[in-house]
N, C-alpha and C positions, 0 to 999 in steps of 0.2 A: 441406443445408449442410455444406463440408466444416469438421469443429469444429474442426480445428490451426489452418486459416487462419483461422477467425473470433476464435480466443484469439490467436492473433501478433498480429492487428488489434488488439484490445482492450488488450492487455499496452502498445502504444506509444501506444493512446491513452487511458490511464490515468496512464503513466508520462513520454511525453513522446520525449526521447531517452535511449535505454536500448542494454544490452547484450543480447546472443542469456541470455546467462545468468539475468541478471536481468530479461527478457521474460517464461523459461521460469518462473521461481520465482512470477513475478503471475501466472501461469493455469494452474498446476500441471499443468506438459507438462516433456517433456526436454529439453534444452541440446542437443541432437543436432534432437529435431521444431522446438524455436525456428530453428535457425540453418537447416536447407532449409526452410523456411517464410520466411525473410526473404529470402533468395538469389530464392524464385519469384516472391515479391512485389517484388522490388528491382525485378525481369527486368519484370515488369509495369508499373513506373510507380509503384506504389503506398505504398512505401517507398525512402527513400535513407539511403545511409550518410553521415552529419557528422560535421566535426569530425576533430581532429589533436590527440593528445599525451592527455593522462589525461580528457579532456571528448571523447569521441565516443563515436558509436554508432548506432542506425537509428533513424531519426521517419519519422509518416506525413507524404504527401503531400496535397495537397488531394485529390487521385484515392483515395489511401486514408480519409481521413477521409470521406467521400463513402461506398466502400465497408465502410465501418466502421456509417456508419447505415444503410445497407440490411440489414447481418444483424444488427443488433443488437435490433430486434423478435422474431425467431425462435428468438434464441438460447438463451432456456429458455421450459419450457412454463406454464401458470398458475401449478403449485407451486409453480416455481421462482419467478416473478415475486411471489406471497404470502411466500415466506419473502424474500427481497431485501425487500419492503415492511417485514416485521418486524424485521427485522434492521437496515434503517435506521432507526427509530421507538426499537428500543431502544438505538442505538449514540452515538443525540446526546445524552440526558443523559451518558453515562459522555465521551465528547467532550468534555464543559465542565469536567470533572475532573479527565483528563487532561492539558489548557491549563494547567489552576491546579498540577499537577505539574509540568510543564514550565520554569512560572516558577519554581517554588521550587527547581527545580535549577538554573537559569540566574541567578537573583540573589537578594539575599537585605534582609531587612525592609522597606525603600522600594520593590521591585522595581525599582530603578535602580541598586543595588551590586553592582558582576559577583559572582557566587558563587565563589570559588578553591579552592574545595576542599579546605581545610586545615581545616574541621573535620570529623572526621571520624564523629561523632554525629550531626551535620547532615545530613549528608549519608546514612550509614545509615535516617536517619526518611525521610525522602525516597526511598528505595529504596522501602520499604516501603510506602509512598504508590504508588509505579508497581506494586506487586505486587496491590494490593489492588485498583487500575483492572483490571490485567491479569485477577486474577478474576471480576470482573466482566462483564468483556467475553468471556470462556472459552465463557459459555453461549449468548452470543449468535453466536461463528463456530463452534460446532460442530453448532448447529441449522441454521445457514447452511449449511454445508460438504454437512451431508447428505442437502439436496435441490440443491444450486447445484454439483456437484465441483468446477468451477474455482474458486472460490473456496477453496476444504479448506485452502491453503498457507497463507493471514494465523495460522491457530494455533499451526504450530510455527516460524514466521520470530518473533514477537512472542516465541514463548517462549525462541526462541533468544539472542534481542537482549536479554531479560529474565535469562539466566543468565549473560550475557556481563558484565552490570553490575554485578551479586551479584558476579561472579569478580574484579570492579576494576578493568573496565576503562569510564572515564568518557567514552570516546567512544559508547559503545555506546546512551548514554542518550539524545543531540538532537543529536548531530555528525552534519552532512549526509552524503551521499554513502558512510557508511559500513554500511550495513546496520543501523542503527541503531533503538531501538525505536522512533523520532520517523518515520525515514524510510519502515518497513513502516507504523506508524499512518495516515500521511498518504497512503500509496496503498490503506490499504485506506479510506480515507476518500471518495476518488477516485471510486474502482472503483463505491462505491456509489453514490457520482451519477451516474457515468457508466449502468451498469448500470440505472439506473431513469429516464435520461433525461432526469434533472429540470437545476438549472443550482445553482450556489450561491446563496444565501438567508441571512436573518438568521441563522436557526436553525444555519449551519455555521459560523457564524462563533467 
């Protein structure tokens, strides 16, 4: 199996429509192997580019999503498919922790009063709250990363998104589309379903 083409495959069907950059960032390859990897696939049928103005970029095709689950059996060998089992098993309690972070940065007491961010106490505990999720979850991508390599990236994009928020900046926290801790969470949340083939369930909920 050639692996670039089978993580290009993966990274848009993880992701959805995405960028050659942030294709390469979900299956830790380079922005150089992403973008000829989506050019042979475009040539093939199997991906196209969508989309105009700040919303575009490459989804698969029905022909891709097709050849998406043909390699995606292959893709790693038992240990790899043992630690993805473990590593989802441990990632859904710390999952239901981070939701309840989420709200408390997005609203505040009823969970129906937007949060504005003018206290600035409040919002510090709350930090603290995503740092102690993100501990948690440290030992579970890096037991991952080091039988799964495509996976290795969720540790330092979370941690990236996680000093971005320390730094002050409050998109960095659950603003979409921005590289966000919310938007690496929710594809390495993906990835794992994807990756084990299973479909969403109460449990991800």
């Amino acid at each position: 199996m050639d692996d670039g083409r089978f993580r290009t495959l993966h990274a848009l069907r993880v992701k959805g429509l995405t960028s050659p950059a942030v294709a390469a960032e979900i299956v830790s390859i380079t922005v150089e192997d992403a973008q000829a990897q989506l050019t042979e696939l475009e040539q093939e049928g199997l991906v196209r580019h969508r989309g105009a103005g700040r919303v575009q970029g490459y989804a698969l095709t029905k022909d891709g999503k097709t050849a998406h689950s043909a390699l995606l059996p292959d893709a790693v060998d038992a240990a790899g498919r043992a630690a993805l089992e473990a590593a989802y098993e441990r990632f859904l309690p710390v999952n239901g922790d981070f939701k309840e972070v989420c709200t408390a940065w997005q609203t505040r007491g009823d969970d129906t009063t937007p949060n504005d961010h003018t206290d600035a106490a409040y919002d510090a505990g709350v930090v603290e709250r995503l740092a102690a999720v993100d501990s948690r979850v440290d030992g579970v991508l890096r037991d991952l990363g080091a039988e799964v390599d495509r996976m290795a990236g969720y540790r330092p994009r979370l941690a990236d998104a996680l000093a971005r928020v320390r730094d002050g900046d409050p998109t960095a926290f659950t603003t979409p589309m921005t590289a966000s801790y919310h938007d690496v969470w929710m594809e390495l949340h993906q990835d794992l379903i994807v990756s084990l083939g299973r479909t969403r369930g109460a449990a991800d909920e």
